[in-house]
Short mmCIF file of the C-alpha atoms (twelve columns), coordinates in Angstrom:
data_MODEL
# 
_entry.id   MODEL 
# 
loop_
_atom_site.group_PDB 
_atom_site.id 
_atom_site.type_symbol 
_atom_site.label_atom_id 
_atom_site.label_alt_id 
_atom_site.label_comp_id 
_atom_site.label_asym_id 
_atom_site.label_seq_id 
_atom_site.Cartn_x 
_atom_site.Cartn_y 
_atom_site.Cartn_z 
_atom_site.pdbx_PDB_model_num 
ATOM 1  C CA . UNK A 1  -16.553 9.709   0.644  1 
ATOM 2  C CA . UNK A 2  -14.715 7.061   3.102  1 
ATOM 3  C CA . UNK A 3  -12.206 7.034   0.052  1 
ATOM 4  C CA . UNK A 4  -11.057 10.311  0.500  1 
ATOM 5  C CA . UNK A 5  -11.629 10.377  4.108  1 
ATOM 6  C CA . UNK A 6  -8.872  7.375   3.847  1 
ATOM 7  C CA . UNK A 7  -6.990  9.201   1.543  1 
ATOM 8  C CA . UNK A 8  -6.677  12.168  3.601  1 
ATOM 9  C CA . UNK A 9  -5.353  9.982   6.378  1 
ATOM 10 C CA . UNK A 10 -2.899  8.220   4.401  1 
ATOM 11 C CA . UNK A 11 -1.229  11.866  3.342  1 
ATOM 12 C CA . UNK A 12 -1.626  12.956  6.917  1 
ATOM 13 C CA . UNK A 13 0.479   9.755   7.890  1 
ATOM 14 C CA . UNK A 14 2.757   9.092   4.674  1 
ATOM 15 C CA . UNK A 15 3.375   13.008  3.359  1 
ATOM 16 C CA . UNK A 16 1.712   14.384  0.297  1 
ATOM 17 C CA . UNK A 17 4.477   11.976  -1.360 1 
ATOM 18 C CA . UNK A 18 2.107   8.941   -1.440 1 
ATOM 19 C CA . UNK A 19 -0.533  8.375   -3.244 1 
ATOM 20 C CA . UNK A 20 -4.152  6.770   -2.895 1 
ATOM 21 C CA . UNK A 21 -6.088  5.098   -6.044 1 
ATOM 22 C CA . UNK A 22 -8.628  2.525   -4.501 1 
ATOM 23 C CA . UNK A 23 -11.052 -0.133  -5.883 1 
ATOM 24 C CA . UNK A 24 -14.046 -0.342  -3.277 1 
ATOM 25 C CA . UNK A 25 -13.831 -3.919  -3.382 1 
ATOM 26 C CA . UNK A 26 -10.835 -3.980  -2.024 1 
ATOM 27 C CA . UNK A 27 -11.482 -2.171  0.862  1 
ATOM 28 C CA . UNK A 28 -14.281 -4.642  1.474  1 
ATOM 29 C CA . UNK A 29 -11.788 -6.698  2.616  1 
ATOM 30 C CA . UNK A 30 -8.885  -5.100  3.743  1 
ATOM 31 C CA . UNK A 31 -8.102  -1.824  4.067  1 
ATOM 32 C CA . UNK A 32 -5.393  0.382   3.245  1 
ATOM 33 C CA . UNK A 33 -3.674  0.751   6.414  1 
ATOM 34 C CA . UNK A 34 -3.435  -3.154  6.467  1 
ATOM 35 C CA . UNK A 35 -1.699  -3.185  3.789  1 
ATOM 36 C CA . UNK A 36 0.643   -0.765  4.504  1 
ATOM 37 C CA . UNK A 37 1.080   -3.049  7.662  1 
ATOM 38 C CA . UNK A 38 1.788   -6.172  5.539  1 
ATOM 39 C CA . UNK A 39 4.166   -3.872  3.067  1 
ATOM 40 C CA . UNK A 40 6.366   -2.977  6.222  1 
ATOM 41 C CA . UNK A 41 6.557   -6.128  7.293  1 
ATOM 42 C CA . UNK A 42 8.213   -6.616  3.871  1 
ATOM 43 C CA . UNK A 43 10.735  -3.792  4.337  1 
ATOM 44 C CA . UNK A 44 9.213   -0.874  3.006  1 
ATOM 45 C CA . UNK A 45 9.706   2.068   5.362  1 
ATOM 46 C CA . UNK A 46 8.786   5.664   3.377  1 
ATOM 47 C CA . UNK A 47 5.322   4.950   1.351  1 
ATOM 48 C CA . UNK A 48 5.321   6.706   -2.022 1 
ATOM 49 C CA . UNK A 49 2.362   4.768   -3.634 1 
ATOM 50 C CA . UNK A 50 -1.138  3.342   -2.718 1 
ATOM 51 C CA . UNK A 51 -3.237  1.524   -5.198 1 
ATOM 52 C CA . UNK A 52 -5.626  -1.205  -4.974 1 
ATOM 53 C CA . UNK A 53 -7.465  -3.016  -8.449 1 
ATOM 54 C CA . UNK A 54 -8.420  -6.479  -8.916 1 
ATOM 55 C CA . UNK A 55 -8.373  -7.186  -5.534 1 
ATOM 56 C CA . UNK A 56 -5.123  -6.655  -5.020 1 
ATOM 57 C CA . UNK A 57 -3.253  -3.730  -3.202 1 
ATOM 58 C CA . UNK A 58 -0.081  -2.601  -4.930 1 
ATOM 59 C CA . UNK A 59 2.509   -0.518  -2.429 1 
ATOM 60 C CA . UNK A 60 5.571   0.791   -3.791 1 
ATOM 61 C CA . UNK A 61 8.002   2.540   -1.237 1 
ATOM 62 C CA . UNK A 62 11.878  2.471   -0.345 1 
ATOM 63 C CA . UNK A 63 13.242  0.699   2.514  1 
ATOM 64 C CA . UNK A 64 16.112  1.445   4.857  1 
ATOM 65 C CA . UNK A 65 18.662  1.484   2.503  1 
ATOM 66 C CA . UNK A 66 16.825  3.378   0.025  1 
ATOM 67 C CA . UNK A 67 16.444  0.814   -2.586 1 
ATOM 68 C CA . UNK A 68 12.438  0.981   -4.240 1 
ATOM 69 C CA . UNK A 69 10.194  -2.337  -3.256 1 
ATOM 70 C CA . UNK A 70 6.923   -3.108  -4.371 1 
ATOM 71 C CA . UNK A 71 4.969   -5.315  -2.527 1 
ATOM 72 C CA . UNK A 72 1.179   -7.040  -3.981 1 
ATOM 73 C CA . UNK A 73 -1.084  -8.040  -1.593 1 
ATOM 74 C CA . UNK A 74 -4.359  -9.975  -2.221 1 
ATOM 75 C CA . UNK A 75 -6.361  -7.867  -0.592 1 
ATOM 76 C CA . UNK A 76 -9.070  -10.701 0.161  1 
ATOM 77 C CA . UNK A 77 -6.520  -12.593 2.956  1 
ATOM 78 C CA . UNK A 78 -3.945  -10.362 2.977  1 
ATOM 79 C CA . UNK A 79 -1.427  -12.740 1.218  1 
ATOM 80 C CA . UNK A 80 1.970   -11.268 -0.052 1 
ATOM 81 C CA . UNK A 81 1.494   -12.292 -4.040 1 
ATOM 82 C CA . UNK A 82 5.255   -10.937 -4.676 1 
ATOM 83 C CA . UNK A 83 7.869   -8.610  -3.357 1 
ATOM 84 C CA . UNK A 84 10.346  -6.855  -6.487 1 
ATOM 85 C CA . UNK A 85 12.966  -4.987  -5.194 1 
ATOM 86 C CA . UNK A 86 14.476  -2.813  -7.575 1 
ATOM 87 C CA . UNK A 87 18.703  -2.317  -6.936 1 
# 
């Protein structure tokens, strides 16, 4: 249930353009909104994607110039594992 209560946040917040797929584990230890936090801190400004497995969250996005990022987090931390921006 908190899943989709989260979910329902995120879309309220981000548009019915992103989307939510969450391991409970990681929201143990961090949750979503964090990451988003840590992704814009990265760059990424419009949210299109919001996944979590393994322990680590996943947000894909665009930033201000429109180019796609993708930013992993360990979700245990809150460490930035990698940042791909695509040209």
């Amino acid at each position: 249930m908190k899943s989709i209560i989260t979910a329902v946040a995120l879309f309220s917040i981000f548009g019915a353009g992103a989307a939510l797929a969450s391991d409970p584990s990681c929201e143990a230890h961090m949750k979503a909104e964090a990451a988003i936090g840590v992704a814009r801190t990265q760059g990424v400004a419009v949210i299109t994607d919001v996944e979590c497995d393994g322990g680590r969250w996943d947000i894909e996005g665009r930033n201000a110039q429109n180019l796609q990022l993708e930013v992993l987090i360990e979700a245990n931390g809150g460490r930035v594992i990698s940042v791909r921006r695509d040209h």
